[in-house]
C-alpha positions as CSV (number, residue, x, y, z in Angstrom):
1,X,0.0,0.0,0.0
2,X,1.4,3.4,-1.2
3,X,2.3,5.7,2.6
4,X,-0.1,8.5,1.3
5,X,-3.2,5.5,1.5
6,X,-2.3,4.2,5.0
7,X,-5.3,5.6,7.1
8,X,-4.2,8.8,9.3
9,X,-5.2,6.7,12.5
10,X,-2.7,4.0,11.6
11,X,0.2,6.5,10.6
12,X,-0.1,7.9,13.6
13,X,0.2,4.8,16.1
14,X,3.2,4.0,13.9
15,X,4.8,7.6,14.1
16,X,4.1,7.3,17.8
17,X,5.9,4.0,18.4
18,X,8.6,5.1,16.3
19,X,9.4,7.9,18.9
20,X,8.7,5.6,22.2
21,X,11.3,3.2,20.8
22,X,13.5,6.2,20.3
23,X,13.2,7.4,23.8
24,X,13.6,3.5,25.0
25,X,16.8,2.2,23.2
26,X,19.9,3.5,22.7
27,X,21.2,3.6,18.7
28,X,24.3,1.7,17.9
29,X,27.5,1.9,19.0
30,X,29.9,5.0,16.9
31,X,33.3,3.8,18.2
32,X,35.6,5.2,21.4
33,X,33.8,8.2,22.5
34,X,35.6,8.2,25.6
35,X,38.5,10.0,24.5
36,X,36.8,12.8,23.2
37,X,34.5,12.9,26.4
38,X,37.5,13.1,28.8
39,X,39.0,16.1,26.6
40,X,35.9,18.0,26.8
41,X,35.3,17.0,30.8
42,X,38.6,18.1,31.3
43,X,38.4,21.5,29.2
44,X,35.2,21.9,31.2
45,X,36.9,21.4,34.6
46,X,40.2,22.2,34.5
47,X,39.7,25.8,34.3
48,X,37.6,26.5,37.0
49,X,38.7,24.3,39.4
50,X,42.6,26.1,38.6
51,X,40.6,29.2,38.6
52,X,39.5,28.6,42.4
53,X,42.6,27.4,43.8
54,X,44.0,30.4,43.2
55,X,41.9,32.6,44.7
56,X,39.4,33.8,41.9
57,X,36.6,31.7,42.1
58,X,34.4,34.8,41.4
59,X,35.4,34.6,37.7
60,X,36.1,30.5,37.5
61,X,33.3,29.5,36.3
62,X,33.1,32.2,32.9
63,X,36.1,29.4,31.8
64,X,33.6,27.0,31.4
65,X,33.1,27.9,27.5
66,X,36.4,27.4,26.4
67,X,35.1,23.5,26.7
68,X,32.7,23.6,23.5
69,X,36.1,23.9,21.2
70,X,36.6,20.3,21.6
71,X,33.5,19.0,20.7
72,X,34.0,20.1,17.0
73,X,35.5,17.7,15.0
74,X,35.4,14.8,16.9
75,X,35.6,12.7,14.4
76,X,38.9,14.1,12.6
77,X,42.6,12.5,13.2
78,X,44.8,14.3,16.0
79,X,46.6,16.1,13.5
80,X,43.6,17.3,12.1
81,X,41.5,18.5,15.0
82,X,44.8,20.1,16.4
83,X,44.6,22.6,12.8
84,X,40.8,22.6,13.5
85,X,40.2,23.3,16.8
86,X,41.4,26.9,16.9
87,X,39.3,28.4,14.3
88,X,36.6,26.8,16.2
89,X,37.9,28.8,19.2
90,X,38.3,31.8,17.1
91,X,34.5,31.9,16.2
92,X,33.5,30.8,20.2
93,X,35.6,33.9,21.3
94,X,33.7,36.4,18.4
95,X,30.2,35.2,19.9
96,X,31.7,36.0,23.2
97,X,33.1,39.1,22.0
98,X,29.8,39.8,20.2
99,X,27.5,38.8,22.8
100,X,29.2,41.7,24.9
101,X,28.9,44.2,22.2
102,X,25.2,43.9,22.0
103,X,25.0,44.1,25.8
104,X,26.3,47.2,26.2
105,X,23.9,48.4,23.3
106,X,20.9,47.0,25.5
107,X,17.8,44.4,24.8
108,X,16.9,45.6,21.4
109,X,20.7,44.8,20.0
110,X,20.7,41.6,21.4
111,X,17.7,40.6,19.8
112,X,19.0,41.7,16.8
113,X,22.2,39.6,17.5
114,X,20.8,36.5,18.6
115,X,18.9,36.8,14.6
116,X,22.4,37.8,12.6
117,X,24.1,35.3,14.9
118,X,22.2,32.4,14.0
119,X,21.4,33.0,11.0
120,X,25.3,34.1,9.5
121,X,26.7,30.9,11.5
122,X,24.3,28.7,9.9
123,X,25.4,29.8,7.0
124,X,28.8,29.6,7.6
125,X,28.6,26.0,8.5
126,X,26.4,25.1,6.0
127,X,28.6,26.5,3.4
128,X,32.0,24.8,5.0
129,X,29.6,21.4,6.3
130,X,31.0,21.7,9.6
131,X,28.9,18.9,10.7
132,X,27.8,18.6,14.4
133,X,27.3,19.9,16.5
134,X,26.2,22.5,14.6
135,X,25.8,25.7,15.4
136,X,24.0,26.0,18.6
137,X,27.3,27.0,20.9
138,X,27.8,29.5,18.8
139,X,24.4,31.3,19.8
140,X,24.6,29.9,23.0
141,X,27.6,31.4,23.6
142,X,26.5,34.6,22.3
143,X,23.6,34.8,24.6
144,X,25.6,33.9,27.5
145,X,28.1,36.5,27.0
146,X,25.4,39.4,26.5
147,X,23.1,38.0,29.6
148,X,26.5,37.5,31.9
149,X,27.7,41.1,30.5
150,X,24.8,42.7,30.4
151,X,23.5,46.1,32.9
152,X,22.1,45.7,36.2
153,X,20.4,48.1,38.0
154,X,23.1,50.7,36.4
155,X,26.4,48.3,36.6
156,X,27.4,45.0,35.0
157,X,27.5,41.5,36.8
158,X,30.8,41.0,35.1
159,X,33.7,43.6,33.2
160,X,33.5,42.8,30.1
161,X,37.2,42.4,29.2
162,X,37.7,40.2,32.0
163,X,34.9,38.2,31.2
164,X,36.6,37.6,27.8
165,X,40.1,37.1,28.6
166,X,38.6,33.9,31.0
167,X,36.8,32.8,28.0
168,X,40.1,33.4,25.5
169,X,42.4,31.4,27.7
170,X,39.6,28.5,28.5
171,X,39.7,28.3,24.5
172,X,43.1,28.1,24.5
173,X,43.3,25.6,26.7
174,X,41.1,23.2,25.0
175,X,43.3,23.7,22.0
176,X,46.5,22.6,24.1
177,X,44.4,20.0,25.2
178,X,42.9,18.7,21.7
179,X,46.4,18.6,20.5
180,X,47.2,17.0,23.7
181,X,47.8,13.3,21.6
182,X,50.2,14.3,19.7
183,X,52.9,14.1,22.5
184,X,52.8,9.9,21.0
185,X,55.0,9.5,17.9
186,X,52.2,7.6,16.3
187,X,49.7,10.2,15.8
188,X,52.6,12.8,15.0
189,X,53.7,10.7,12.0
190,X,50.3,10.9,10.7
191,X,49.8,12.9,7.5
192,X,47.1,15.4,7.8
193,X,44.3,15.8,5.3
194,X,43.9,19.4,4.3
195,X,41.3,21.6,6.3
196,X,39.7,22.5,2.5
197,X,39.2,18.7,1.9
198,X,37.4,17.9,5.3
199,X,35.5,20.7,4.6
200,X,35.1,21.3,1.5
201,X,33.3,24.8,0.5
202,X,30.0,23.8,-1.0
203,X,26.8,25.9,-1.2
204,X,24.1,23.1,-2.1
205,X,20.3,22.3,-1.3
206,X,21.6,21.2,2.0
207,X,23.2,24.5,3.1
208,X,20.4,26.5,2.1
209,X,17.8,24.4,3.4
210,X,19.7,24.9,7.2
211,X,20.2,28.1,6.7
212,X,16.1,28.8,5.7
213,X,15.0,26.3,8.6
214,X,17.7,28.5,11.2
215,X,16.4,32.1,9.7
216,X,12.9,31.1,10.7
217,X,13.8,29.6,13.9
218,X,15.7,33.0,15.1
219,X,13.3,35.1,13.7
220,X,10.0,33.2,15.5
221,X,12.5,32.3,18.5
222,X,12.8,35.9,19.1
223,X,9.5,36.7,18.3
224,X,8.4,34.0,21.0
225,X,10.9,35.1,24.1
226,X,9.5,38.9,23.1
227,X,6.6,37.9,24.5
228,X,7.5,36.7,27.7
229,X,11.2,37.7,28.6
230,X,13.4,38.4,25.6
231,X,16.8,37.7,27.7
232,X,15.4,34.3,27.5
233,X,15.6,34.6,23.4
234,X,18.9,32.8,23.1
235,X,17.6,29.6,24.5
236,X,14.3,29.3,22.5
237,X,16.3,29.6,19.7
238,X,19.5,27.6,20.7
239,X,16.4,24.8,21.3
240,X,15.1,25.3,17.8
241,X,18.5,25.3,16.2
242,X,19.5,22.2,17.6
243,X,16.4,20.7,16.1
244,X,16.2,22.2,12.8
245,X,19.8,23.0,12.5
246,X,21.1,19.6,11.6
247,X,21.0,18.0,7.9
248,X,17.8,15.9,9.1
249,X,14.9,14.5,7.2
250,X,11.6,16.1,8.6
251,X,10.6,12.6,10.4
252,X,14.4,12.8,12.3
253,X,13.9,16.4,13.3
254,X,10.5,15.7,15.0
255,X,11.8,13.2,17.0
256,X,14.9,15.3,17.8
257,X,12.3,17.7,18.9
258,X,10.6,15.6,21.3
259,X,13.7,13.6,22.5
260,X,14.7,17.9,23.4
261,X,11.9,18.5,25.5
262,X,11.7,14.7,27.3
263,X,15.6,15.3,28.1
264,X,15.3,19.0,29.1
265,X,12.4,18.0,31.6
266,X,14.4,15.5,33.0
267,X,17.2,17.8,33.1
268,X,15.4,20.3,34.9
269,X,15.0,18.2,37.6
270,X,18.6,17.2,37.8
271,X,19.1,20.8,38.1
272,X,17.3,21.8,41.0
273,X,19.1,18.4,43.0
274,X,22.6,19.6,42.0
275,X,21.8,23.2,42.2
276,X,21.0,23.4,45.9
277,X,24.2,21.4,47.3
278,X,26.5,23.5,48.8
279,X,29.3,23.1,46.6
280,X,32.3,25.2,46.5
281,X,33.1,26.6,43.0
282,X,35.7,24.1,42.2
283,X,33.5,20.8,43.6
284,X,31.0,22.3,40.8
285,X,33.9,23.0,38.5
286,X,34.2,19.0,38.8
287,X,30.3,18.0,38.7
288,X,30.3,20.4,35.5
289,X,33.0,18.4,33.7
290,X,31.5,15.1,34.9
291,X,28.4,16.0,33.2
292,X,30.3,17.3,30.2
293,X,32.3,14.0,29.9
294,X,28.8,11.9,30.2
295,X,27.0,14.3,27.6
296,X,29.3,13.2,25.2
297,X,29.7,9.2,25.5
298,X,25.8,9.1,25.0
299,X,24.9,11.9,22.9
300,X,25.4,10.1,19.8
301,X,23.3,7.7,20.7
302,X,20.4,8.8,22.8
303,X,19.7,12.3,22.1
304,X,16.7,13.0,25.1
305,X,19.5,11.8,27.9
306,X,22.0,13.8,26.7
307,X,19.8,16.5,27.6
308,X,18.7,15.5,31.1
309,X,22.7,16.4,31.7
310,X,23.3,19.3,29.2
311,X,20.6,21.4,30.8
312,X,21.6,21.0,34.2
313,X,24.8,22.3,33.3
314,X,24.2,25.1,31.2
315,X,21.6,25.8,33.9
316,X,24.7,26.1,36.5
317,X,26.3,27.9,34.5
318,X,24.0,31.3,33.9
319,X,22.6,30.9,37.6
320,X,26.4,30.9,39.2
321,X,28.2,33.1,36.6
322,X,25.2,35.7,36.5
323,X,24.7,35.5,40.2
324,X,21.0,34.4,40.2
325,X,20.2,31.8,43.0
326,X,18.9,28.2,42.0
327,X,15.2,28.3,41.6
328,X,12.3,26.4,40.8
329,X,10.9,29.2,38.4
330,X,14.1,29.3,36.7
331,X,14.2,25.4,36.1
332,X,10.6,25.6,34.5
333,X,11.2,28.9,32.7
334,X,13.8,27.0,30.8
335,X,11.7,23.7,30.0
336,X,9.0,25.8,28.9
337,X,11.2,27.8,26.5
338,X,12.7,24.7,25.4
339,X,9.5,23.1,24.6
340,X,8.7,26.5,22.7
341,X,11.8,26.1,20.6
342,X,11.7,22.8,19.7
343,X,7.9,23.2,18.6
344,X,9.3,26.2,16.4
345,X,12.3,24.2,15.5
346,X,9.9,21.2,14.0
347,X,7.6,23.6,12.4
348,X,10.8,24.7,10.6
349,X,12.3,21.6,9.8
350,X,8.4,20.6,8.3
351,X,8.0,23.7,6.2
352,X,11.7,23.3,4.6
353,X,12.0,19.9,3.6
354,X,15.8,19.1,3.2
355,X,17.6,19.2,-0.6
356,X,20.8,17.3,-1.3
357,X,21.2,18.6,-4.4
């Protein structure tokens, strides 16, 4: 029977077990992932727990972005991630760099941002097929930057140039330690594929589908938080982005949309557990990186857990580096923004159907 005669009843049970199954088994195994997890646990708590010991715990935790310039590129040779990772550093500090920019210009300029942002980085990637994760740390790391930097009651939470310079040297960091391997002879003695052949400049039905499903998501994103609390703007549309945002079919991107809001919920009560400890900075500077490490052995291959420990962590992050105390409010703002974006992100992934030409 031809799928557009299958009664709507019967397409629906099936659609509906496909995403229970989802959300019930893991997908198969990619290889070591451990490796790459311990780089980016480390690069996530190295720096602040350094950071603490020395006396500065009051800026420790802004390190903790320097840690997304390892999960780029997982999947390349030592050599190769060692010429990669800093340009992904180099475009993590300019969203930093950016995101305190439009701060200082107020809410109206960081709306603006979080649109250019998303929308010029999708782009980007799509045009260089920089593969995942994408390009949802790049506007989360914008938004962080101009919510961290931002005014308060006539002064900022953090300087601005200080708040960079932690965020510079975290990058930094993870690029000593992605090219940490090739101490061993074996990896050094590799010949390296060139940058333009990993990724190679193409500008296809692929790269302009992302780039159409990421426009609509910033632009609705914004929209959305606009109506509510437009600070929270950058994580409606990091939400979307991370559905819609990934060369996906439309079925994949509605069950990445779910698997979102079942692992955010889940996260958000991880959140408030961890949250409310008692923990010194660098006892969280260790719990981050332990989360980090576990986000990336399973997020590969269940999506909706990954999130039950990405959330609490990015959660941690905004609460301790903006100063705002662990609440139960702040945990369900952020699951019902998440839910938002992922609905906006499936509508987008629906309405632009994905080209490989």
């Amino acid at each position: 029977m031809h799928p557009d005669h299958v009664p709507l009843g019967a397409r629906m049970h099936r659609e509906l077990r496909h995403v229970a199954d989802s959300l019930t088994s893991f997908g198969p195994p990619t290889g070591r992932r451990w490796p790459l997890a311990l780089q980016a646990g480390l690069a996530m708590a190295a720096p602040i727990v350094l950071l603490a010991a020395v006396g500065r715990s009051d800026i420790a935790l802004l390190a903790a972005s320097g840690a997304f310039t390892v999960i780029y590129g997982g999947w390349l040779r030592p050599r190769e991630r060692a010429r990669f990772a800093p340009l992904i550093a180099l475009a993590l500090i300019a969203c930093a760099a950016a995101g305190t920019l439009a701060a200082a210009g107020g809410t109206p300029v960081v709306l603006a941002g979080v649109v250019i942002v998303t929308i010029v980085s999708a782009a980007v990637a799509g045009r260089r097929s920089l593969g995942p994760p994408g390009t949802v740390f790049f506007v989360l790391v914008f938004g962080l930057s101009a919510q961290i930097t931002a005014l308060h009651d006539g002064g900022r939470a953090v300087d601005p140039l200080t708040y960079l310079v932690v965020v510079a040297g975290s990058c930094v960091f993870a690029c000593v330690l992605v090219a940490a391997p090739l101490a061993l002879p074996r990896y050094r003695a590799e010949k390296p594929r060139p940058l333009a052949e990993l990724f190679p400049a193409r500008w296809g039905g692929v790269a302009r589908s992302l780039t159409a499903r990421s426009a609509i998501v910033a632009v609705l994103g914004v929209c959305a938080a606009m109506l509510v609390d437009p600070t929270r703007s950058y994580w409606v549309v990091c939400a979307g982005i991370a559905v819609a945002g990934m060369p996906l079919g439309r079925r994949a991107a509605a069950t990445r949309g779910i698997h979102r809001s079942v692992g955010t919920i889940g996260g958000g009560v991880l959140y408030l557990v961890l949250a409310f400890l008692p923990l010194p900075i660098w006892a969280l500077g260790i719990v981050l990186g332990a989360l980090q490490f576990v986000i990336e052995l399973v997020v590969v291959r269940h999506y909706a857990l990954a999130l039950v420990f990405i959330t609490p962590l990015v959660l941690l992050l905004i609460g301790a580096a903006s100063g705002h105390a662990a609440t139960v409010p702040l945990a369900l703002e952020r699951v019902v923004d998440t839910v938002v974006g992922a609905a906006i992100g499936t509508a987008a992934a629906l309405t632009v159907r994905l080209h490989d030409d």
